[in-house]
MMTF fields as JSON, N, C-alpha, C and O atoms, coordinates in Angstrom:
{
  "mmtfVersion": "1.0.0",
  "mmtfProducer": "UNKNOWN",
  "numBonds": 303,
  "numAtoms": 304,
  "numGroups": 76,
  "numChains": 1,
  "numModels": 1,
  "chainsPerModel": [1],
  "groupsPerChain": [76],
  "chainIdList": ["A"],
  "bondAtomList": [4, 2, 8, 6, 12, 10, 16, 14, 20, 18, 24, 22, 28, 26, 32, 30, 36, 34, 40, 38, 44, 42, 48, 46, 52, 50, 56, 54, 60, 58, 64, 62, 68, 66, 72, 70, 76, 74, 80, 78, 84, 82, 88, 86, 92, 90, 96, 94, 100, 98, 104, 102, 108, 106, 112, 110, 116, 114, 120, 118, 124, 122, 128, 126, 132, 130, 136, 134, 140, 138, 144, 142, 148, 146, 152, 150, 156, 154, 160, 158, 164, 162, 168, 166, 172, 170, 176, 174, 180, 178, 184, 182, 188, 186, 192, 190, 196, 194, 200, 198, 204, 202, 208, 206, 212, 210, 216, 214, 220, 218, 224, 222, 228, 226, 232, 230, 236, 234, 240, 238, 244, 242, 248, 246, 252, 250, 256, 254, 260, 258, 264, 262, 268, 266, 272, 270, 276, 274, 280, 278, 284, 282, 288, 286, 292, 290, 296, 294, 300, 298],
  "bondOrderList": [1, 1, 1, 1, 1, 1, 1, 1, 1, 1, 1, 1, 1, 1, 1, 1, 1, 1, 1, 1, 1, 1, 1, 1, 1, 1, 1, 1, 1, 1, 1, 1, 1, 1, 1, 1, 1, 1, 1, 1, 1, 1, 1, 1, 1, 1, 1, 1, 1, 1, 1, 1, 1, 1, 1, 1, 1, 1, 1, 1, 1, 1, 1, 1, 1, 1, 1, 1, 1, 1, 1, 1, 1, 1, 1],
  "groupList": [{"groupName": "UNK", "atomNameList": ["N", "CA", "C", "O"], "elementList": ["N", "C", "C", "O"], "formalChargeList": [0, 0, 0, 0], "bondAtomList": [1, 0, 2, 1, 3, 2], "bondOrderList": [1, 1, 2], "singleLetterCode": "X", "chemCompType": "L-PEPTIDE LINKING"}],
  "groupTypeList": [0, 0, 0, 0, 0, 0, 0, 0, 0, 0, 0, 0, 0, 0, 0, 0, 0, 0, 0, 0, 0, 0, 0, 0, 0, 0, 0, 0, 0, 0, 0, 0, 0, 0, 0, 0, 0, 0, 0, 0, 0, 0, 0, 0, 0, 0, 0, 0, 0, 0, 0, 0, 0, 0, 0, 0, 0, 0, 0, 0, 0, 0, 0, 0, 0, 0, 0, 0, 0, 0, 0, 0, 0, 0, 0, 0],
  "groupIdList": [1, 2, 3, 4, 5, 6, 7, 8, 9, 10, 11, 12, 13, 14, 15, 16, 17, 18, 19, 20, 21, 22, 23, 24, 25, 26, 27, 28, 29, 30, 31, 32, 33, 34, 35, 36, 37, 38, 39, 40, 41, 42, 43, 44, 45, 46, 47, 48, 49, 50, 51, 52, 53, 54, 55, 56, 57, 58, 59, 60, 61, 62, 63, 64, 65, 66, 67, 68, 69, 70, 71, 72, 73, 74, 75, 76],
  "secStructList": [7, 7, 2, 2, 2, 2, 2, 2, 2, 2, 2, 2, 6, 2, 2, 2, 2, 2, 2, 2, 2, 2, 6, 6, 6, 1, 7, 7, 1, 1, 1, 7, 2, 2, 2, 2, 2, 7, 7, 7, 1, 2, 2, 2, 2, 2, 2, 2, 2, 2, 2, 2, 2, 2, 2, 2, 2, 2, 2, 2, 2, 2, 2, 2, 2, 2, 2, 2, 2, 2, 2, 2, 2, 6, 6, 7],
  "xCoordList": [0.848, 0.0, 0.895, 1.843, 0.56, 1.718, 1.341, 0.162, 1.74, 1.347, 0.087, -0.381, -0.567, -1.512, -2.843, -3.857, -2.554, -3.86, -3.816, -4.913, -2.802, -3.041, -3.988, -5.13, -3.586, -4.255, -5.413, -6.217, -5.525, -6.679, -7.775, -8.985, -7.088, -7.912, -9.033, -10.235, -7.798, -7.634, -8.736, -9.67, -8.935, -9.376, -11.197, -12.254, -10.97, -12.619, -13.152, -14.33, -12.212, -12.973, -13.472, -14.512, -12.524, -13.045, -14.407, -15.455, -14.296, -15.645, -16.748, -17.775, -16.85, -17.827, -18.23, -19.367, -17.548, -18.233, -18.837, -19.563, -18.688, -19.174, -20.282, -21.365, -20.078, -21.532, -22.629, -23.823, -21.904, -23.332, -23.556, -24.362, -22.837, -23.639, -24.633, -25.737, -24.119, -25.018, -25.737, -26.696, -26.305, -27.366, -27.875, -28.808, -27.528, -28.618, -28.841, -30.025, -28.116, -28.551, -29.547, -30.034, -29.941, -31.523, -32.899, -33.44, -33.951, -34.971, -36.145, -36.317, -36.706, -37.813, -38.253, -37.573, -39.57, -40.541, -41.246, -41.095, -41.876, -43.015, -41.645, -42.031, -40.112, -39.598, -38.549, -38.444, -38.042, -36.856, -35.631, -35.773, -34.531, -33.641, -34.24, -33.838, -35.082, -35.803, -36.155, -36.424, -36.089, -36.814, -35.506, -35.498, -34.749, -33.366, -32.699, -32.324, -32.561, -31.651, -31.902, -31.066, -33.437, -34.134, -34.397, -34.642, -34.371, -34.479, -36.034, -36.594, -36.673, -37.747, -38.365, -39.475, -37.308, -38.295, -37.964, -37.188, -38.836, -38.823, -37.276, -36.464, -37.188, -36.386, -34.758, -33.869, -34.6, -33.176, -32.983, -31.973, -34.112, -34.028, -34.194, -33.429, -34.779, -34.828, -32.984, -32.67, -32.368, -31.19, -30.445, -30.044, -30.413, -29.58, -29.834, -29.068, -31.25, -31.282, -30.779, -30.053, -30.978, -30.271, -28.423, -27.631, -28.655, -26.337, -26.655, -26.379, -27.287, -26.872, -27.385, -27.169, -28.122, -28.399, -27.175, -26.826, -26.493, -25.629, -24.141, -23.208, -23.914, -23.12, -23.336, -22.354, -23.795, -24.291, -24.067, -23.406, -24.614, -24.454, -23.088, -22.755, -22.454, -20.627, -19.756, -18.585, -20.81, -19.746, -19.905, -18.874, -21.449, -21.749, -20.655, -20.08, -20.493, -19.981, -18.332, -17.623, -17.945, -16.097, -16.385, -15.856, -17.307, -17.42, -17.443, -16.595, -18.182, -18.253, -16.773, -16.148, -16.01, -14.807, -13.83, -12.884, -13.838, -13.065, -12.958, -11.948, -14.379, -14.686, -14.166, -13.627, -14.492, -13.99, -12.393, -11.833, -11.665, -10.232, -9.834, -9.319, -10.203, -9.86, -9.915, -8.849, -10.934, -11.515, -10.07, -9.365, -9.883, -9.377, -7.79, -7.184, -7.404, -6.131, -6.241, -5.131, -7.024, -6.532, -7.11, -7.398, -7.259, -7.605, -6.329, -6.094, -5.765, -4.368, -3.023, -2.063],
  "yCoordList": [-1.169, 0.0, 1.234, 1.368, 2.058, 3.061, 4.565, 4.552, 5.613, 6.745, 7.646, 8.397, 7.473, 7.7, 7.031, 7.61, 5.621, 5.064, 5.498, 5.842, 5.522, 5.753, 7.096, 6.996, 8.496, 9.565, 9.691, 10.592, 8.317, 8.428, 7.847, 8.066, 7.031, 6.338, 7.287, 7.227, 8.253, 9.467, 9.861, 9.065, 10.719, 11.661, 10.923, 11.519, 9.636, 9.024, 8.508, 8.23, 8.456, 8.474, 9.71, 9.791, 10.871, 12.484, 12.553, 12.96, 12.069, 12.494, 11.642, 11.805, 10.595, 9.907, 9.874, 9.407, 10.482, 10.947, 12.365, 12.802, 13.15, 14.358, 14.137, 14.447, 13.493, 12.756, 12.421, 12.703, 11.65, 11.158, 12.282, 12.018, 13.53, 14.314, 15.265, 15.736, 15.363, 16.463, 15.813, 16.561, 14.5, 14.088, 14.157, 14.947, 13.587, 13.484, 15.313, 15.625, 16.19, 17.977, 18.133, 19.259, 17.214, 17.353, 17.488, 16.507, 18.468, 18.186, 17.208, 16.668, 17.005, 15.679, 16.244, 16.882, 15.842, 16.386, 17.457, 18.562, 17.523, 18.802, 19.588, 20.747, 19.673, 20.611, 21.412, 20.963, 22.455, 22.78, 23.225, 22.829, 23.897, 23.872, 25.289, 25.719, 25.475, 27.274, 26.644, 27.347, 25.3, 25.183, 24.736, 25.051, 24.002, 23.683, 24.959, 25.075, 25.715, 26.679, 28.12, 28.824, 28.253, 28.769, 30.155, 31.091, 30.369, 31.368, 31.668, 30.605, 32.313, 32.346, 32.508, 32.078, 33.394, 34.286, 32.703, 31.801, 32.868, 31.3, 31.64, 30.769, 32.921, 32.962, 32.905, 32.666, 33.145, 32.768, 30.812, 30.213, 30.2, 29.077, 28.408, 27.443, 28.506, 28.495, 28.817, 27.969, 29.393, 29.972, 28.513, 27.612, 28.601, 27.469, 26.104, 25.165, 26.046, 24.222, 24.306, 23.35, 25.335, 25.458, 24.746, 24.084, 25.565, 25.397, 23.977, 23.066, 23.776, 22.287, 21.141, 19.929, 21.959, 20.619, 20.305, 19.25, 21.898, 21.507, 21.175, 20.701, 21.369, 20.799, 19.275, 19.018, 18.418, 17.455, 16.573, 15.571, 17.102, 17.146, 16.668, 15.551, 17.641, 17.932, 17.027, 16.654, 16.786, 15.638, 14.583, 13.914, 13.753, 13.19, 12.819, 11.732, 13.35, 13.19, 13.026, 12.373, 13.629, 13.422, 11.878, 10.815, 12.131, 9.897, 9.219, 8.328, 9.218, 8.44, 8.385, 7.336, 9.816, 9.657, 9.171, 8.551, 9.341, 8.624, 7.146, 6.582, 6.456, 5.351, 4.769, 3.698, 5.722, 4.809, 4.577, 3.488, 6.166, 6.033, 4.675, 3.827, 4.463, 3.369, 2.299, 1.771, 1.841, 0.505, 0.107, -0.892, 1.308, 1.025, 0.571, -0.401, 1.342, 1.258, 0.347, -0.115, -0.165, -1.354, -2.628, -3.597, -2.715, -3.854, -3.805, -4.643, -2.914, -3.687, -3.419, -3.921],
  "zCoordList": [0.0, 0.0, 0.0, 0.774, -0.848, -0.82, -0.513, -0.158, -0.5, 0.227, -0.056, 0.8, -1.686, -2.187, -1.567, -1.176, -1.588, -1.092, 0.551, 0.991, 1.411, 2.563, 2.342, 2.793, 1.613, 1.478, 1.2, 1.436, 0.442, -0.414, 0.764, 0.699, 1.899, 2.535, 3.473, 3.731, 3.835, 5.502, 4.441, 4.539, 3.554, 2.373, 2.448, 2.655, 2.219, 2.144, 3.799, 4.024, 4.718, 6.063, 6.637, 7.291, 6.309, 6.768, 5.905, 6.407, 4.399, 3.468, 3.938, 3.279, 5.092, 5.023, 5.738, 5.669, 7.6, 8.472, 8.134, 9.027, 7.057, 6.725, 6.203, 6.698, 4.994, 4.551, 5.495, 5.386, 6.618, 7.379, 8.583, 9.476, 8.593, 9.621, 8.428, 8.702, 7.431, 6.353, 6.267, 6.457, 6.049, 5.654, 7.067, 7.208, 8.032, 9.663, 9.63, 9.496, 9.706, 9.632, 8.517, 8.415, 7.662, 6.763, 6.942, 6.432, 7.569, 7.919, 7.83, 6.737, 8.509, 8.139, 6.732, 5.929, 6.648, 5.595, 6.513, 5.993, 7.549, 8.502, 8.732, 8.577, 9.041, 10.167, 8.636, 7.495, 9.124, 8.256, 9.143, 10.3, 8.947, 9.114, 10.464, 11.545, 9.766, 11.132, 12.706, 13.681, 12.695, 13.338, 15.031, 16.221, 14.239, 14.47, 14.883, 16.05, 14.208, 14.142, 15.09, 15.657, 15.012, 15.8, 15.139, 15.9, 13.835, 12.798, 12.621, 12.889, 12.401, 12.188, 10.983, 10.669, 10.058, 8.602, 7.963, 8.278, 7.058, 5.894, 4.903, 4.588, 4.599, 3.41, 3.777, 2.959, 5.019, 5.753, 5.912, 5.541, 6.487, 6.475, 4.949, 4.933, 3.847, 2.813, 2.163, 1.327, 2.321, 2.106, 2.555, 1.818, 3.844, 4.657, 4.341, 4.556, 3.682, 3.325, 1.913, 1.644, 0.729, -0.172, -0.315, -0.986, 0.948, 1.059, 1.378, 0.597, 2.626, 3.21, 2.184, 2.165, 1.367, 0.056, -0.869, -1.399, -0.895, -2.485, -1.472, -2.122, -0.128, 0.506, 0.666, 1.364, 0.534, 0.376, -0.813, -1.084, -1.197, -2.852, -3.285, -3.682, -3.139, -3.765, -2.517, -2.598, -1.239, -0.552, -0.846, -0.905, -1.238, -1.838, -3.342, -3.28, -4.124, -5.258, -5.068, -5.833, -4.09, -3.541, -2.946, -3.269, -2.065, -1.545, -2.632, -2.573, -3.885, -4.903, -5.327, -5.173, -6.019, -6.592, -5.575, -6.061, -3.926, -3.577, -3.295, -2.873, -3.642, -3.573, -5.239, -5.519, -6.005, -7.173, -6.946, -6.819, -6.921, -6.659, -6.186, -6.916, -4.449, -3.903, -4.655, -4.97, -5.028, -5.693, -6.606, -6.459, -7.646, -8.258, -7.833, -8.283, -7.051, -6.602, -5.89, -5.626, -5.43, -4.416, -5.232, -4.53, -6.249, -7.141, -8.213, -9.083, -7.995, -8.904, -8.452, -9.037]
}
């Protein structure tokens, strides 16, 4: 195993405990992020599930590429 995959390893355990707190910080379907947060106007909380969606999103998509990375590197 050589110094890449170790990086690559550290790189997809930080992305995957991140992953699973952005997704648990997601509101049900009844609550939003106002309710949590203790914000009141709709269009500030509206703002904040925006970010925490496309934060999500783009960590989401680094877990995938670091999951492919790995795969690959540690299959040959």
């Amino acid at each position: 195993m050589g110094g890449l995959t170790a990086i690559l390893i550290v790189v997809h355990l930080i992305v995957s405990i991140l992953l699973v707190v952005l997704i648990l910080m997601h509101s049900g379907k009844d609550s939003g992020m106002s309710s949590v947060t203790g914000f009141s106007f709709a269009a500030q909380a509206s703002v904040m599930e925006r970010n925490l969606t496309r934060y999500t999103v783009i960590t989401g998509v680094v877990f995938f590429l670091t999951n492919f990375a790995l795969f690959w590197r540690l299959a040959s």
